[in-house]
Residue, then its C-alpha position, 0 to 999 in steps of 0.5 A: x500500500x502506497x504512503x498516499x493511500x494509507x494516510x487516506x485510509x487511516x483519515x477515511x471513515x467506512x463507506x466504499x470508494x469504488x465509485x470515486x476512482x476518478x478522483x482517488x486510488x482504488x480502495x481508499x475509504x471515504x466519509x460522506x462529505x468526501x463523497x459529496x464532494x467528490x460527487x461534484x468533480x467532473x471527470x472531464x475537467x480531471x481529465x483536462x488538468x492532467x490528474x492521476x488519480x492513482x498517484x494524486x498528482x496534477x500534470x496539466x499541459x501547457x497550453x491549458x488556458x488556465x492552468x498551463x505554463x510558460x515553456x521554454x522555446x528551444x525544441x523539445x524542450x518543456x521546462x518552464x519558462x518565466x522570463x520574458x524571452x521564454x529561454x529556460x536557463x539549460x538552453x540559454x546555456x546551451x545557446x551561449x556553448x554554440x555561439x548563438x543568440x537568443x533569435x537563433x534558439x530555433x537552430x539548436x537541435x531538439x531536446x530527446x528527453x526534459x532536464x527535469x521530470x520523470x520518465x520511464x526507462x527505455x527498457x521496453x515494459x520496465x516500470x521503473x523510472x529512468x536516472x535522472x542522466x540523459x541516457x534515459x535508462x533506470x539505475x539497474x539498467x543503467x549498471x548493467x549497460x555500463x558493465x557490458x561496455x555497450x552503447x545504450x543503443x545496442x543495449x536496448x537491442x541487446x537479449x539481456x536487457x530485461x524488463x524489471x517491475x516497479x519500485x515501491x513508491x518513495x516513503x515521503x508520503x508527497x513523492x510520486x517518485x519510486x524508491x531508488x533501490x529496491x531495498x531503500x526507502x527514499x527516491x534519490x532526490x530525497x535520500x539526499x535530503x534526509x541525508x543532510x536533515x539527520x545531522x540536525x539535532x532532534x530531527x524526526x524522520x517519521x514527521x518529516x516523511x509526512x510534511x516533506x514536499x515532493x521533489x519540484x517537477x515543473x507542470x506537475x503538482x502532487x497532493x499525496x500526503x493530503x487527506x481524502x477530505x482535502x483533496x476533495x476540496x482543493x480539486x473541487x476549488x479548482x475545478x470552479x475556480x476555472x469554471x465558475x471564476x476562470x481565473x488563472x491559477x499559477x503552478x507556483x501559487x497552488x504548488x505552495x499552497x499545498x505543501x503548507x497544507x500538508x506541511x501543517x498536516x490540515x485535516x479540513x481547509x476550514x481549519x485552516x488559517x494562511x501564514x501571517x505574510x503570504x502573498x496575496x497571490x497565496x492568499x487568494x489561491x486558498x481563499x478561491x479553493x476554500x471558498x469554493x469548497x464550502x459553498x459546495x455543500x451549503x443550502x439556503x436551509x443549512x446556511x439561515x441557521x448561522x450568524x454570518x451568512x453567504x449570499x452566493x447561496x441565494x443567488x447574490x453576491x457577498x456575506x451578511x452578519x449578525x453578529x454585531x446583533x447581541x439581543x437574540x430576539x433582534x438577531x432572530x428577527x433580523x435573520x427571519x427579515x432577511x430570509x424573506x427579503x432575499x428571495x424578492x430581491x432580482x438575480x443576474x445571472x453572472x454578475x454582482x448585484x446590490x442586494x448584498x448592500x441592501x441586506x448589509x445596511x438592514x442589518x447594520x441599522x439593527x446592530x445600531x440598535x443593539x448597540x443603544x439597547x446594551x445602554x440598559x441595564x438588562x441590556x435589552x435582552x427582554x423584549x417585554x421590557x422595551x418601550x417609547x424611552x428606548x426608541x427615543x433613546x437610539x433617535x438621540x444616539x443617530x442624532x448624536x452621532x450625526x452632529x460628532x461627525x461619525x455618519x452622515x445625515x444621509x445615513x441616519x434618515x437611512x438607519x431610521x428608514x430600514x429599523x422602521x421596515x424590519x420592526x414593521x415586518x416583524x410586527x406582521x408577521x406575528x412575531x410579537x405574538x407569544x411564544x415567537x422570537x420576540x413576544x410581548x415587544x410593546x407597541x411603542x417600540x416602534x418608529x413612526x413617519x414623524x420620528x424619520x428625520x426629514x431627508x436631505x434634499x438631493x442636489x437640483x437636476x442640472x448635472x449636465x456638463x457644460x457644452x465647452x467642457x464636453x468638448x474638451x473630454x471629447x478632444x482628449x478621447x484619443x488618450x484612453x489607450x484601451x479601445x475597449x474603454x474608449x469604446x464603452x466611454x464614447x458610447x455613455x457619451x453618445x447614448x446616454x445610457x447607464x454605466x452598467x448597461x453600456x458593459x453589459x452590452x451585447x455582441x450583436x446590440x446593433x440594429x437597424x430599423x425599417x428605414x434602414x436606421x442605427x437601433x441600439x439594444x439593450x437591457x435596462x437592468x434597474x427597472x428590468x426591461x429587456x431588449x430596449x431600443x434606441x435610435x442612434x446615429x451612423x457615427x455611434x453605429x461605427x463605434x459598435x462596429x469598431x469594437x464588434x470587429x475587435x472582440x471577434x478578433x480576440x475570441x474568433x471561435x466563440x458564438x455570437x449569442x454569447x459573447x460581449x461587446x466590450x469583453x473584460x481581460x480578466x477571467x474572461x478565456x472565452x469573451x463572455x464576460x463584459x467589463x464592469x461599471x467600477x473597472x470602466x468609472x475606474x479607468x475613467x477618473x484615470x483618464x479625466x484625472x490625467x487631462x490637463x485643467x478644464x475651464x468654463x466660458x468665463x475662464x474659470x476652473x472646472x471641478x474634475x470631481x464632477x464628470x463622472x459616467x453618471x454625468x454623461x446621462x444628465x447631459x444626454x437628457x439636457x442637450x436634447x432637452x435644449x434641441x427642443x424635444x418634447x418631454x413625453x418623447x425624451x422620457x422613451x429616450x431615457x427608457x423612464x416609467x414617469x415623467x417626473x423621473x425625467x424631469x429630474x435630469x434636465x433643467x432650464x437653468x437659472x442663468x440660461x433662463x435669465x438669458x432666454x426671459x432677457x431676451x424674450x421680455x425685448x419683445x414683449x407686446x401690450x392689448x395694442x401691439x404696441x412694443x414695450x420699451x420704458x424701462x427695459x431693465x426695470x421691465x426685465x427684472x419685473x419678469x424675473x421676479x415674476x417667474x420666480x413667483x410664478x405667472x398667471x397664464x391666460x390663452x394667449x400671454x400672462x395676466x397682471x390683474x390683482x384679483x386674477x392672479x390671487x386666484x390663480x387665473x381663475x376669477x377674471x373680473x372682466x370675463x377673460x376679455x384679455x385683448x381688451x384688458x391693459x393688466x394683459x400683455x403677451x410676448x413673442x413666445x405665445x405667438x403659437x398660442x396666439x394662431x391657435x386662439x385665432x384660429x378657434x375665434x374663427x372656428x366657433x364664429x363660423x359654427x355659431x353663425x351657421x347655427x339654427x337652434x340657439x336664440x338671437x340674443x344668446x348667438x350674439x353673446x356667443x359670438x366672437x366680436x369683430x373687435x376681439x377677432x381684429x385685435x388678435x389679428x394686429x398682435x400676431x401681424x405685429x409680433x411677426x413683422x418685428x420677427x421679420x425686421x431681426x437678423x438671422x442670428x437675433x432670430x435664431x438666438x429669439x427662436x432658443x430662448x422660446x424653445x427655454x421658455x416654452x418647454x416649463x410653461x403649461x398653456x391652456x387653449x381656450x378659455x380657463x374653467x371655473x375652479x371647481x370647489x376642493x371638495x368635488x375635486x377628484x383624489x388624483x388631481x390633489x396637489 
């Protein structure tokens, strides 16, 4: 019995391993989380890596994509290779003995056998292994071809030259190598160790048998001298540590992770704790394995017992703990909230979610309110004894905290926020009844609407970059040297779209619409919505196409339904896996960092901090607000459910609407056409102020009757004869409504004169004067003679600053309705 198997017999439990010689030598006795684990294992990724499972050795081949090697160049040879002109240190030797350079390694004649490594003897059916000499014959036969005074070739052929069966397996229970004679105990390499180990004073042979590593053997790594249960877990690792994360893994780095493991003779890698020191590629390593292995055997039922959960089980990404939770009926409470919350919560497939965060901040505002009750002198171990005081205790706390500085205002409104859900929560569900977790918690303990600090108002809409600065990040896009972030970058600028949809993009995300147009499609993951399309233009399309052709070219053999647009180089063998908003917003500060200092029109510094990818939606939304779109149909553009979602993202701003009102209130009429021109400034000002305290808007202009605007345009003294009225006035911005108020003058005359049913009185009153109809008439003739008269540039700048003026006034055509009484107004239209 080989030292491998009998280690793995004496840590084995009873069961049979027959149906596990994939993984493990026949006969080795398991228990059953062995079994289950091994159970996992996929024999073609064993068959993949090169694994032995009678000698518990990993040989992958070299090209492995993820578990091979860098070998060296020169022919034949396949010793490992790390420096950067792949030359292996015997070959470079040898090309300085024949005179060559390194771009001549191609003349050196081939390698017949490895420097390193073991192989057969050339014996045909000896099972020994060859000496470690280049004649490529074992020990015995290399004696007796030496005491024939033959050449190896000749010995070979040669009747004599017998076949021998193996030696037994060298006694270091990490070696795969056989015994170098018959009779001793070691291979060579490690009769040489225990030779110069011996002298040392209290030396244990017998512990240095076990904790020994094998002899190095480049591409090969040996897990003899491991448990059942190790092995098991670290192949398991392994193999989703290539699957699920492909992630390279160096030789190296797992080779010396496993000769720790058994150097400290690890029964279980839950056990076991990385060196102080190691490098983070050793940490990594373990922690990959370890963790891959343990989630293997987790279940959501398993996992809700615990205090420190691993969200990879319900779908999600990260852990939550409950430890900071010191009162067991808020710990159970919160595990029971959580449980229930995870399931509601969406999944993609694939990528990081923030429900993690979500449950974590949840959490967290419990452990602040476990910290508030240990105030008490029982500690708030007793839900009976809770009440009002100790609510109002943790309000003062976050209130205290926030004024010393430690969280911020945001998140005390946020910790009242989510105490507030999971109390609620618990409550009804029936918690509190008895016999549940927390039975006879009072009813004021408990947070209500008015104890919620009132929320910090977030910052106005208007974090749109400004036309000059956008310019400038524009001219500076040859400098983001990855075309994929270049890419991704011109895209968010182009579309609009968010960071995490511009990465998640599909390999075929173009199309074309029916007139043959660019169509962008995409997934809004924040409100769900699949398959979304957005009109785009030709130079947008050719930026599709550029990095289209580009990923086609990194991974020509992968499917189209499968592969990324913008395809990340990490973990990513296969072109399936995107680039991550947090890769591209960090290669993106990199890059805005680096550019030289931005100024504004005035010349004033712009701050950096604030162009950021979320930066390009808000100016995507305001520069086609600016072009005059209306708001229903940039809603569709943002892919926004309400419209006052979108009102959030665009502004009229205040200088921009103080130079567009300047401009329209130049050309601003009184009920006579005439131009108003006493007193511009003072005129200018006035129309400020007003806008800032709202205007009274009639069909076809504003109104400045007292009564009037009390009522807010609904109590006209005068019946709404406004062309008739010296408190109306109208500027060049209602000159659609002045057309359309005509045009409905006419309309109703026509209809009322055509009439037969109404009494001559009543048609008279009905009807529009001709008076009302001539006034309107000379206003529309006049504003358009003025318009006219303007040069083409004074025209255009009137034409933007109606468009800024227009697009946040509500018009009514026709005449205002009688304001109905509050209490007959329906419930949706309460303001």
């Amino acid at each position: 019995m080989t030292p491998a198997v009998a280690i793995a017999t004496a840590a084995g439990g009873t069961g049979s391993a027959t149906d596990l010689t994939h993984l493990l030598p026949a006969g080795c006795r398991v228990d059953g989380q062995t079994r289950r684990l091994a159970s996992l294992i996929d024999p073609q990724f064993l068959a993949e890596a090169g694994w032995n499972p009678s000698r518990l050795v990993f040989n992958p081949p070299p090209g492995h994509r993820l578990l091979g090697r860098p070998i060296c160049r020169a022919a034949g040879c396949e010793t490992t290779a790390m420096s950067c002109n792949r030359i292996c240190h015997s070959c470079a030797k040898r090309l300085a003995a024949s005179g060559l350079g390194e771009d001549q390694i191609s003349l050196l004649p081939a390698r017949l056998l490895p420097v390193r490594g073991v192989v057969p003897c050339r014996v045909t059916g000896c099972g020994r292994e060859s000496d470690a000499s280049t004649v490529g014959l074992c020990r015995w036969h290399q004696d007796q071809q030496h005491g024939l005074h033959v050449t190896v070739e000749q010995f070979l052929g040669d009747s004599r030259a017998r076949p021998l069966p193996a030696a037994r397996d060298c006694a270091v229970a990490s070696c795969p190598r056989q015994r170098r004679h018959p009779d001793g105990q070691y291979c060579q390499a490690h009769q040489l160790r225990v030779r110069a180990r011996r002298s040392e004073p209290g030396f244990d042979e017998t512990r240095w048998r076990l904790t020994d590593p094998p002899i190095g053997c480049g591409g090969q790594i040996s897990l003899r001298g491991l448990p059942p249960l190790v092995v098991a877990q670290v192949v398991l690792g392994l193999q989703r540590r290539c699957r699920a994360d492909r992630v390279r893994t160096k030789e190296a780095d797992l080779r010396a992770v496993v000769d720790d493991l058994r150097r400290r003779q690890v029964t279980c890698l839950d056990d076991y704790t990385p060196p102080v020191g190691a490098s983070l590629a050793f940490n990594g390593v373990f922690h990959g394995l370890a963790g891959h292995a343990r989630r293997a055997l987790l279940t959501p039922e398993s996992e809700i017992l615990g205090d420190v959960w691993d969200l990879t089980v319900f779908g999600h990404s990260g852990t939550v703990s409950f430890t900071g939770i010191t009162q067991s009926w808020l710990r159970e409470a919160g595990k029971r909230w959580a449980a229930e919350d995870l399931p509601r919560r969406r999944v993609r497939s694939g990528r990081r979610t923030t429900v993690g965060l979500s449950v974590r901040h949840h959490i967290g505002a419990l452990t602040q309110l476990s910290e508030s009750l240990r105030m008490r002198p029982d500690r708030g171990l007793a839900p009976t004894a809770l009440g009002r005081a100790d609510m109002e205790a943790f309000l003062h706390r976050l209130a205290f905290l926030e004024s010393a500085g430690r969280i911020s205002a945001d998140a005390r409104v946020r910790a009242c926020r989510e105490v507030r859900v999971v109390l609620t929560w618990t409550r009804a569900c029936g918690l509190t009844r008895p016999g549940a977790v927390a039975a006879g918690l009072g009813e004021d303990f408990t947070l209500g609407v008015a104890d919620i600090p009132v929320k910090p108002e977030t910052a106005e809409a208007g974090r749109d970059l400004p036309p000059e600065i956008m310019r400038t990040i524009c001219s500076h896009l040859d400098e983001l040297t990855s075309p994929v972030m270049r890419a991704a970058v011109e895209l968010a600028i182009d579309t609009g779209r968010r960071p995490e949809e511009i990465c998640d993009l599909a390999f075929d995300c173009l199309a074309r619409d029916d007139d043959g147009l660019p169509v962008l499609v995409y997934d809004n993951h924040k409100a769900n919505r699949v398959g979304r399309r957005l009109p785009i233009n030709e130079h947008t399309a050719t930026v599709i196409t550029t990095a289209q052709q580009a990923a086609r070219r990194r991974y020509p053999h992968t499917s189209v339904g499968e592969l990324k647009l913008l395809p990340t180089d990490r973990r990513n063998p296969n072109g399936d896996r995107a680039i991550t908003a947090f890769t591209l917003s960090f290669a993106h500060r990199l890059w805005v960092t680096n550019m030289p200092t931005l100024l504004t029109v005035d010349g004033v510094e712009y701050d950096k901090t604030r162009i950021v990818l979320y930066a390009y939606r808000h100016t995507y939304a305001q520069r086609h607000a600016d072009a005059g779109v209306g708001i229903d149909v940039l809603r569709e553009l943002m892919d926004h459910r309400r419209l006052d979602t979108t009102k959030g993202y665009y502004q009229v701003g205040k200088t921009r609407r103080r130079e567009a009102v300047d401009r329209v209130a130049a050309m601003q009429f009184d009920r006579h056409g005439n131009r108003i021109w006493r007193q511009a400034q003072a005129l200018l000002d006035s129309q400020h102020t007003r806008r800032m305290i709202g205007e009274v808007v009639v069909p076809f202009g504003i109104c400045t009757e007292p009564s009037n605007v009390k009522a807010g345009g609904h109590a006209c003294p005068y019946r709404f004869r406004c062309a008739g009225c010296d408190h109306f006035r109208t500027d060049v911005s209602y000159l659609p409504d002045l057309h359309a108020y005509l045009d409905d003058l006419l309309r109703n005359r026509e209809k009322l004169l055509a009439s037969t049913d109404i009494d001559d009185w009543a048609r008279a009153e009905a009807t529009p004067s001709t008076e009302e109809i001539t006034r309107i008439r000379r206003l529309i003739v006049r504003i358009t003679t003025d318009l006219d008269d303007l040069t083409p540039d004074d025209r255009t700048q009137i034409e933007q600053a109606v468009t800024a003026v227009r697009r946040h006034r509500g018009v009514t055509l026709g005449m205002p309705t009688i304001r109905r009484p509050e209490h007959h107004r329906p419930a949706e239209h309460t303001p």
